[in-house]
N, C-alpha and C positions, 0 to 999 in steps of 0.2 A: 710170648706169654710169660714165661720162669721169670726170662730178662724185666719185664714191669712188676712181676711181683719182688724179685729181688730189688730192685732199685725204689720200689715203696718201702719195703721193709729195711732198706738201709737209712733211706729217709726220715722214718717215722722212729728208728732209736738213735739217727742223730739230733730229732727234736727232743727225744724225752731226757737223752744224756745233755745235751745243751739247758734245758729246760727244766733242770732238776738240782740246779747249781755243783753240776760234776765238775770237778779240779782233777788235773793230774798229782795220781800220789807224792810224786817228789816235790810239787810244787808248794813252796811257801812251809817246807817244814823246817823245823828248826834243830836241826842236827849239831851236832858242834866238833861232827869230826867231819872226814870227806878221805873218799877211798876212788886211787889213783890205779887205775891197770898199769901193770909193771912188767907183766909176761902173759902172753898170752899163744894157743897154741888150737888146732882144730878147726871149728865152723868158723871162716874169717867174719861172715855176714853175722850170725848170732854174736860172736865175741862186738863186734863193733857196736851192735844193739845196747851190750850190756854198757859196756865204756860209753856210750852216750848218754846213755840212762843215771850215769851214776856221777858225771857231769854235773848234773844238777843240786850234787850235795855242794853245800859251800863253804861248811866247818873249816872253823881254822885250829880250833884246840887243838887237835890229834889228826894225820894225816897219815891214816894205814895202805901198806903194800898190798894190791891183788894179783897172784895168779892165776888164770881160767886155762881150762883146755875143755872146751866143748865140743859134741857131737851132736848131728840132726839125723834120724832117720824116719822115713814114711813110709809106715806099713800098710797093706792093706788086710783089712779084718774078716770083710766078706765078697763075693759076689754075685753076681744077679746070674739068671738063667744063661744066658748067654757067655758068658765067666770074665766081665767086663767088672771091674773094680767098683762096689757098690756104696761101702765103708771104708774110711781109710780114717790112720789116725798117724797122727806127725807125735813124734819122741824128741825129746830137747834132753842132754844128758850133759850135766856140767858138775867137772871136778872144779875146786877152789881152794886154796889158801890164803889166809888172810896175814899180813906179815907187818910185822912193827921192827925195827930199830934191828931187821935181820933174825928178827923172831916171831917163829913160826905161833900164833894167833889162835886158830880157827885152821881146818883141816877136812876139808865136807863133799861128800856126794849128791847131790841132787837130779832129781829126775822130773822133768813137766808132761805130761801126755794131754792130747787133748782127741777125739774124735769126732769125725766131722759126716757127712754124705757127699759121694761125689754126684759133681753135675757134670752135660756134655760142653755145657760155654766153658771154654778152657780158661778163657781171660777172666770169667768171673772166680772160677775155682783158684786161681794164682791169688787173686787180688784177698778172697777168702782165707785163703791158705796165711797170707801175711799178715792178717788179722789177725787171725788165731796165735801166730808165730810172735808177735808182738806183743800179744796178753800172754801168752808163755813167758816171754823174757823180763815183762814186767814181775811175776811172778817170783823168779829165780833172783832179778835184783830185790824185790823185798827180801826176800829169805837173806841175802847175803846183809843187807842193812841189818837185818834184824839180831843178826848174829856178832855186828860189830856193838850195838845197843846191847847187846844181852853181856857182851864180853868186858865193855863199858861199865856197865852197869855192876857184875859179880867182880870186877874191880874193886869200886868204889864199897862195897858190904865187904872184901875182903881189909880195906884201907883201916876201916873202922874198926 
């Protein structure tokens, strides 16, 4: 029974995101820089998230240096009578530097949290789980986009 309501309700927001003209954020924007991981250190699975993600920038003007060192933890928040894990929430903690020409850029902490409920289908809760962990890391690559744009940007106000 969960198992068919879950697999409707995956259904029914993959039609309305399909059906709503949703694009992937990186796709088709027009950046004019592109940010190359250079170092990376911690969650192997999240760092390679972000380095794919970021892939997709394809600026040629400016090409800045990333360092990541990321961490994943899952807490759990509550539990049910029984003291079975009821709530749980996944923590995505990524330090970053941003680096140009061997100069230090951008210098940032970021944190993603997200909370979820747990279920007993374990396969569905993994598969959830990476869902989540995915609009997490989309997340943290905005933020780091946005910090090369914002540093771009109080460049080009400071040229003037």
């Amino acid at each position: 029974m969960i198992r068919k309501v879950f697999n409707l309700s995956f259904f029914l927001i993959l039609l309305v995101v399909n059906g709503c003209g949703f694009k992937p954020m990186l796709a088709g924007s027009d950046y004019d820089f592109s940010i190359k991981v250079e170092k990376s250190s911690g969650n192997e699975n999240i760092n390679s998230k972000i380095q794919n993600k970021l892939k997709m920038l394809s600026g040629t003007k400016r090409i800045f240096d990333l360092n990541i060192n990321s961490n994943e933890a899952k807490n759990v928040l509550s539990k049910d009578s029984k003291g079975d894990p009821a709530i749980l929430e996944i923590v995505i903690i990524l330090n970053y530097k941003l680096v140009e020409k061997n100069k230090i850029l951008v210098n940032k902490s970021l944190t993603q949290k997200s909370t979820y409920n747990n279920i007993s289908d374990k396969f569905e809760l993994s598969k959830s789980e990476e869902m989540l962990k995915d609009n997490l890391v989309e997340n943290l690559v905005s933020e780091i986009i946005n910090s090369a744009a914002n540093f771009l940007q109080s460049s080009k106000i400071n040229d003037n």
